[in-house]
C-alpha positions in Angstrom: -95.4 56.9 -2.7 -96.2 53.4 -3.0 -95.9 51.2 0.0 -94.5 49.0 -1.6 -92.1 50.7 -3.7 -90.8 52.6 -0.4 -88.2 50.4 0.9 -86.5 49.5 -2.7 -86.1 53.4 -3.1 -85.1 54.3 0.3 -82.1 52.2 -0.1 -81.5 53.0 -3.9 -81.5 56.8 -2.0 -79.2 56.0 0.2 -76.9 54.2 -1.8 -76.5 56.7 -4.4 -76.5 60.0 -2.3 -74.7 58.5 0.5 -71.5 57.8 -1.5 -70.0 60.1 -0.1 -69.2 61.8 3.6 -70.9 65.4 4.4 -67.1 66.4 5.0 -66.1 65.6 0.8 -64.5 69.3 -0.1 -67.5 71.0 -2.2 -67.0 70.3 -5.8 -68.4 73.0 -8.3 -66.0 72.3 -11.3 -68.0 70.2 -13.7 -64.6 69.0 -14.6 -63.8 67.3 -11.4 -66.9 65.2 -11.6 -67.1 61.7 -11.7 -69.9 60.1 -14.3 -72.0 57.7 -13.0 -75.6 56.0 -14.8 -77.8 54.1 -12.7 -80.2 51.7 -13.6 -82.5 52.1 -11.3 -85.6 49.4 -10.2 -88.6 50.8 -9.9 -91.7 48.4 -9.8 -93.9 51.1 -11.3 -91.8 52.1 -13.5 -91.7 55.7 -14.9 -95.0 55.8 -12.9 -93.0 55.6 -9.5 -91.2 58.0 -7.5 -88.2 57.5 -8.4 -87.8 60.0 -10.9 -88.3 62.4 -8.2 -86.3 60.4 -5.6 -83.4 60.4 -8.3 -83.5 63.7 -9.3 -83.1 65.1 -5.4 -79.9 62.0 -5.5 -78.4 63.8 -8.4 -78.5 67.0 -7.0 -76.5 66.4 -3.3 -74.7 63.6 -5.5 -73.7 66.8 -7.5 -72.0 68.3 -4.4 -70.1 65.4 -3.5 -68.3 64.8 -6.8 -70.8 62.5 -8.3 -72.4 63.4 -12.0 -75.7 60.9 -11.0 -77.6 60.1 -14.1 -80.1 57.5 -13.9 -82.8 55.1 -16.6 -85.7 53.6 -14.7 -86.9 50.3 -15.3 -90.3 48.8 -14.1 -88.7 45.1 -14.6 -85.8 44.2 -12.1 -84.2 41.6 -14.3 -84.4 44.3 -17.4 -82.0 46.7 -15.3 -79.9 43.8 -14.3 -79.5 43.0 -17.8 -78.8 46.1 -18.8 -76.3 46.9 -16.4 -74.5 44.0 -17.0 -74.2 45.0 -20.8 -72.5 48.4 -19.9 -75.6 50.6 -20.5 -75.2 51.7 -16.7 -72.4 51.7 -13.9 -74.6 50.4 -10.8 -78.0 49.1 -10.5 -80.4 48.2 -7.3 -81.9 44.7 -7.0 -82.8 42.0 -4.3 -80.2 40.0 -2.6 -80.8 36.6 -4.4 -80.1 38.5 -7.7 -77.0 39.7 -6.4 -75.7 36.2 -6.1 -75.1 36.2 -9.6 -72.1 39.3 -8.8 -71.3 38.3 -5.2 -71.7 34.7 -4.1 -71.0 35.6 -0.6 -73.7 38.5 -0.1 -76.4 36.8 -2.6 -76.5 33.8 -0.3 -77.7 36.3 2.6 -81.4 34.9 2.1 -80.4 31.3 2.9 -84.1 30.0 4.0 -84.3 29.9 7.8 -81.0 31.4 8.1 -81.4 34.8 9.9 -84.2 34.4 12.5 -84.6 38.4 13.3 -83.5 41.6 12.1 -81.2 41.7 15.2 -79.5 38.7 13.3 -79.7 40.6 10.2 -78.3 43.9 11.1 -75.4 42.0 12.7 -74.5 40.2 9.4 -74.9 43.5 7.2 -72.6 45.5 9.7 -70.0 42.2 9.0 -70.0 42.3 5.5 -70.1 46.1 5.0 -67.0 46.5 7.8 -63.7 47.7 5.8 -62.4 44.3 6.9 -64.7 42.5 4.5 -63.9 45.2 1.9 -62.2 43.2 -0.2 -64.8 40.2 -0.5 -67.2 43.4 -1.7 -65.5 43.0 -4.8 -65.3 40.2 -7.5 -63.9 40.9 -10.7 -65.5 44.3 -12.5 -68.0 44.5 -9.5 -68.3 45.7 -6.1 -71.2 45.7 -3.8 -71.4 49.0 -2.8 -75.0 48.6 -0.6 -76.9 46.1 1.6 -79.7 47.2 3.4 -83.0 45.2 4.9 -85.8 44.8 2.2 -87.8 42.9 4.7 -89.2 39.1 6.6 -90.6 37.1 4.2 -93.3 34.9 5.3 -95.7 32.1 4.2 -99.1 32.8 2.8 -101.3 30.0 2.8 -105.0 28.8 1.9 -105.6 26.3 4.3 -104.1 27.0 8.3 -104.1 24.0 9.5 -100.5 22.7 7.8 -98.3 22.8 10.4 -95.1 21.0 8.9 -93.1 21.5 5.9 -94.2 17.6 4.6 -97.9 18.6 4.9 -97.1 20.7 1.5 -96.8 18.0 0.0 -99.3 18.5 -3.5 -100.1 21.9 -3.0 -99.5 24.6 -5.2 -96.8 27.2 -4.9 -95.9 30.4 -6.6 -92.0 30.3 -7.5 -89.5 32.2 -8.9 -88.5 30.2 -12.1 -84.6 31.7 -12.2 -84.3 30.9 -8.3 -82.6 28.0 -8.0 -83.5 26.7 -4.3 -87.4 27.0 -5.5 -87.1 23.6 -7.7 -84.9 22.6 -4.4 -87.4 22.9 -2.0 -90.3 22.3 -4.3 -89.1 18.9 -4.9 -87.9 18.1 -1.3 -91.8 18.8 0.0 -94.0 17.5 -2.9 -95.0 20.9 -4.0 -96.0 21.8 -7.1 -94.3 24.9 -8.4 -96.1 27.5 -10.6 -93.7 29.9 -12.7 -94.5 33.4 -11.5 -92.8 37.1 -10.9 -92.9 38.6 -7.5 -95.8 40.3 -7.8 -98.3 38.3 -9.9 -97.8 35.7 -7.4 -99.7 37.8 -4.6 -102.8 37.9 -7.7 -102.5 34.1 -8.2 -103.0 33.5 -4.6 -106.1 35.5 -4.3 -107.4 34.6 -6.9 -106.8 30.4 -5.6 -104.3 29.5 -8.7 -102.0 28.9 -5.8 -101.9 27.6 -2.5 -98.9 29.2 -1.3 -97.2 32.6 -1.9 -94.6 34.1 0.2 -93.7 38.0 0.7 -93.2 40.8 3.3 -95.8 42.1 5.4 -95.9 45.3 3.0 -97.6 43.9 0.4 -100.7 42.5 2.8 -102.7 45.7 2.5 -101.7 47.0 -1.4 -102.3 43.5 -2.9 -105.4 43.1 -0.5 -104.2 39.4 0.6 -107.0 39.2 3.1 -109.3 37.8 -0.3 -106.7 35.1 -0.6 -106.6 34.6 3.2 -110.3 33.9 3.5 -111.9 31.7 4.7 -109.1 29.4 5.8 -105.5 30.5 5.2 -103.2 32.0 7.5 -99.6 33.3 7.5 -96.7 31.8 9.3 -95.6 34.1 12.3 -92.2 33.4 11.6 -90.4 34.7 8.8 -88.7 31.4 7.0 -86.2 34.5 5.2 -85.2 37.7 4.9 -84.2 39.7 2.0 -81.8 42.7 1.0 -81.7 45.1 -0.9 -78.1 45.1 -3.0 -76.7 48.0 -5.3 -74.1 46.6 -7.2 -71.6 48.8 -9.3 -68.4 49.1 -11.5 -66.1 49.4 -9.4 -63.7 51.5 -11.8 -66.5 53.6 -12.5 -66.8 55.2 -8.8 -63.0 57.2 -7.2 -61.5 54.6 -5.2 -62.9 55.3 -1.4 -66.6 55.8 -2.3 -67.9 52.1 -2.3 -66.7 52.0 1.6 -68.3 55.4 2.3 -71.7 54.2 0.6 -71.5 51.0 2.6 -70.7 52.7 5.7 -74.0 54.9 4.8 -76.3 52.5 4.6 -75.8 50.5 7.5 -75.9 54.0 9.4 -79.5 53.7 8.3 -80.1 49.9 9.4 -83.1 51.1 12.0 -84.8 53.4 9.8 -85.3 50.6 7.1 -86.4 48.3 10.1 -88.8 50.5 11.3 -90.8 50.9 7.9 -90.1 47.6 7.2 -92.1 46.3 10.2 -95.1 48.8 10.9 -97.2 47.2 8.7 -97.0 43.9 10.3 -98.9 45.3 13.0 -101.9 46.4 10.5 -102.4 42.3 9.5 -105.6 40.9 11.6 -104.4 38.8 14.5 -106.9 36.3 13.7 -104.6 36.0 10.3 -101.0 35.0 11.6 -100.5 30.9 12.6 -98.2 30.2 15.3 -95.9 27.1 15.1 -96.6 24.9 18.3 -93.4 24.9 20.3 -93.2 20.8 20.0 -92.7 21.3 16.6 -91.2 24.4 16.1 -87.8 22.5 16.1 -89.1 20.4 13.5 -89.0 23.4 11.0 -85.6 24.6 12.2 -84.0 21.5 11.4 -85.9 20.9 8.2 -84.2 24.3 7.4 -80.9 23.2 8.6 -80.6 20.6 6.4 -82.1 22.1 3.5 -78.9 25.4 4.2 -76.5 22.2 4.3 -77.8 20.1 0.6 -77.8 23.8 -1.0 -74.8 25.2 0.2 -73.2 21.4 -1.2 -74.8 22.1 -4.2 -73.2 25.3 -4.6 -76.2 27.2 -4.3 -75.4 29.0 -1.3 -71.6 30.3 -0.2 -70.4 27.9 2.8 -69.0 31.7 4.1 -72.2 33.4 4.4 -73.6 30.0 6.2 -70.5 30.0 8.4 -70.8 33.9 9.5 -74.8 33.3 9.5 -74.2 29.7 11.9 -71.4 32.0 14.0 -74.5 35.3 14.5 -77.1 32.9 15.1 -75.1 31.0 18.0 -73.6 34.3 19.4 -77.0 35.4 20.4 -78.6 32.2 21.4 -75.7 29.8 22.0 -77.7 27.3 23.9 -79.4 26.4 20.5 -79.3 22.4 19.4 -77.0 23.9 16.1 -73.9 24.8 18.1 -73.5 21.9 19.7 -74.3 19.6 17.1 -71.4 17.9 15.6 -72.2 18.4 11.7 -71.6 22.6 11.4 -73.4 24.4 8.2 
């Protein structure tokens, strides 16, 4: 299986055959089945294993009540689109498409927001609490899944640029139907360059940008060391982190299963860590650029305000930057933010 492909369909697994508890009464009566079509994300398409991941869903799914069917798509935004045009019930993507369905869990990748995966897991085991069950759901859909797709970090050509103004002029790929890119790409002076997730890791090697940004999983598949040489480095400290979000119909699905898929999921928080960060370990040292401590601050507060104009914008939900602000200052309350008299 594809490195990169693994933690997308780890939690596409989980989500679908984890809807429901090992003690469900055995259901053989084809009768008594619930239908349910996913579309399911796959970066390499048919290619990928999720045909075979999907097919091993569809069987334990079978057992639980479930009649799984799935459609694979090599394009996330193709699935999306599909799903939300009734060709499918549920559908996996990353959290900043999920905004579009859930304001409150889409705006979980806030830049500079979560600082660790301790951070993370807290916030996931929040939202997917029966207590936050009902801001799951908003209209038709429910999120029925959030699970750690990974720290995202800073790629860059030239090592040396140590604060966010020194981007100023260089070129960065973007996400074209993210709005905070044009947000940030104006705020810094950078010049944005339209591209999808992954064809931004090929622009960077090949020196049509400066900047790229991604999880350590793709270092080693996408061979980033070419785009790394002879100057670059990457930023030690993730300025995000991403989940991964199945979102559903939530008439489609018997009414406790979205709490039981939830629940499933974050009883698999570690194991998604754990893959998640192995390969960060396989990156040359001589590769990662620490942030001196005089001017670490610098970048937090850059951050800071850039949460605060976004989530004014309507960008980001003020809820998820409130329960973010509230995690962040329960684990290090002596930070500058939680004594500061303007709150996110």
């Amino acid at each position: 299986m594809s490195n990169i492909c693994r933690p997308i369909l780890l939690l596409l697994l989980a989500c679908n055959i984890g809807a429901a508890s090992a003690n469900t009464a055995l259901k053989t009566d084809t009768a008594e089945l619930t239908p349910f079509l996913a579309c399911v994300w796959d970066p390499l398409g048919k290619a990928g294993p999720a045909e075979q991941i999907m097919r091993e869903a569809k069987a334990v799914a079978f057992r639980w009540g479930i009649d799984l069917d799935f459609v694979i798509y090599s394009d996330e935004r193709v699935a999306i689109d599909e799903f939300k045009v009734g060709r499918c019930d549920g559908v996996n993507m990353l959290g900043f498409r999920a905004r579009e369905f859930n304001t409150l869990t889409g705006s979980m990748g806030a830049i500079g927001a979560i600082p660790s995966y301790e951070h993370l897991g807290i916030i996931i085991k929040s939202l997917s609490s029966p207590k936050a069950a009902k801001l799951m759901r908003v209209g038709d859909y429910e999120i029925i899944g959030i699970g750690p797709a990974g720290a995202i970090f800073m790629f860059t050509s030239d090592k040396s640029i140590l604060l966010p103004e020194d981007f100023a002029g260089k070129r960065m790929a973007v996400l074209d139907d993210i709005p905070e890119s044009a947000y940030l790409s104006k705020k810094h002076g950078i010049t944005p360059v339209s591209s999808t997730i992954f064809n931004s890791f090929l622009k960077f090697n090949n020196r049509s940008v400066d900047l790229t940004a991604g999880p350590a999983i793709i270092y080693e598949p996408f061979e980033l060391h070419k785009g790394l040489e002879p100057d670059g480095g990457i930023y030690a400290e993730p300025f995000l982190y991403i989940t991964m979000q199945f979102v559903a119909r939530w008439n489609t699905l018997p009414a406790d299963i979205p709490q039981k898929t939830r629940d499933y999921v974050v009883s698999h928080y570690h194991d998604f860590v754990e893959f998640l960060v192995k390969p960060e370990a396989t990156i040359p040292e001589k590769y990662w650029i620490d942030i001196p401590s005089h001017l670490y601050d610098h970048w937090v507060e850059d951050f800071r305000q850039s949460r605060m104009e976004l989530g004014e914008q309507g960008i980001y939900d003020p809820r998820t930057l409130k329960l973010m602000r509230k995690v962040r200052c329960k684990l290090d309350p002596n930070s500058a933010e939680c004594s500061a008299s303007r709150r996110e």
